[in-house]
C-alpha positions in Angstrom: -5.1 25.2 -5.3 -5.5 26.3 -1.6 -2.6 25.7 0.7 -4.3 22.6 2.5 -4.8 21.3 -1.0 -1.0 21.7 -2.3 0.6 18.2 -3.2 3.2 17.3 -0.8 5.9 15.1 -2.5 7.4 11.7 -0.8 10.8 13.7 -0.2 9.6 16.3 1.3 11.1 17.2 5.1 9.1 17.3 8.0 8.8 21.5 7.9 7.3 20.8 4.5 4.5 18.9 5.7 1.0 20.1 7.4 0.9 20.6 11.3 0.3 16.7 12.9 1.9 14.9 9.8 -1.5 15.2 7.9 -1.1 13.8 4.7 -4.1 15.2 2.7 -3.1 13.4 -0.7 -5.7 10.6 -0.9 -3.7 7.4 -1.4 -0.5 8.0 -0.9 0.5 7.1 2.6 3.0 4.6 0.6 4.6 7.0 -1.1 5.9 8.8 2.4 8.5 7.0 4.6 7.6 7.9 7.9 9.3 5.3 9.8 12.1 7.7 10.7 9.7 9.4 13.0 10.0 6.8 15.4 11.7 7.3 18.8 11.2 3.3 19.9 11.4 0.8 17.0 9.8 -2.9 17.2 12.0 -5.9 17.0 10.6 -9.4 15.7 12.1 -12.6 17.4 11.1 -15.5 15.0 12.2 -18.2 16.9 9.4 -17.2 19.8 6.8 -15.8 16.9 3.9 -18.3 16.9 2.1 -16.2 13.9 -0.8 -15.8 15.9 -1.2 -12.3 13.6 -2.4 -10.1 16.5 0.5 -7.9 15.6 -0.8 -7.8 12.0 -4.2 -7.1 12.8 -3.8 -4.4 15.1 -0.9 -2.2 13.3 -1.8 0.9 12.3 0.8 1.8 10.0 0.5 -2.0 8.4 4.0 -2.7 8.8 4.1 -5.6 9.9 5.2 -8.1 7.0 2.9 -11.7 6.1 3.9 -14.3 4.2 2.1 -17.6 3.7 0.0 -16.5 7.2 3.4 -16.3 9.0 4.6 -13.1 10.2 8.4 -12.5 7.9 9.0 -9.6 9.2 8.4 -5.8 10.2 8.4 -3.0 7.4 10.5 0.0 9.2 9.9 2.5 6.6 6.9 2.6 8.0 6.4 1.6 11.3 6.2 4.8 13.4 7.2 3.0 16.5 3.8 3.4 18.9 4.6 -0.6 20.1 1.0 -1.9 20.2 2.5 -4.9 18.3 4.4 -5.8 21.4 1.9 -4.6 23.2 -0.6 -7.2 21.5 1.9 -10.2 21.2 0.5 -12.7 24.0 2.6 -12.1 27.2 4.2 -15.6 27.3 5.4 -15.4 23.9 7.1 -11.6 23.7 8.0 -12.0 20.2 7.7 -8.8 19.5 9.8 -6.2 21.9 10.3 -2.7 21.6 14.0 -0.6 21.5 15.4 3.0 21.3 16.6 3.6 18.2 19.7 4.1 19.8 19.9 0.7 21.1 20.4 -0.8 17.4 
């Protein structure tokens, strides 16, 4: 096995993983919590939320949690933090708004 080839396991710390976070294990992005790369993490008000699923459709990571076509929640151990879930949510709703981690 060549070094681009080597298995990378789910623990593994960031200076064990490839330059730009590749993954090059087919099929197990779920296996690696990389939510702790975020800077900015999403928070989900559902009291404005109308479930309109824009946020659901447009996350890359899919981290954002559906239930019964409602939106239940965000999953954080995934959810790298690039906001285009508040970025997406329609302007006069906001329900989904973006914070340092530091801010928590």
């Amino acid at each position: 096995m060549t070094d681009k080839k080597k298995r990378i396991e789910p623990d593994a710390s960031w200076k064990e993983i490839p330059m730009a976070g590749i993954i090059p294990n087919a099929g197990s992005a779920q296996e690696f919590k990389t939510g702790d790369w975020r800077v900015r993490k999403p928070i989900h008000d559902e009291d404005k939320c109308i479930h309109c699923l824009r946020c659901w459709v447009y996350c890359p990571d899919v981290s954002i949690l559906v239930e019964d076509g409602k939106v239940v929640g965000i999953d954080y151990d995934h959810c790298k933090g690039c906001g285009i879930c508040a970025k997406v949510c329609p302007e006069k709703v906001q329900a989904i708004t973006m914070v340092s981690q530091s801010e928590e």
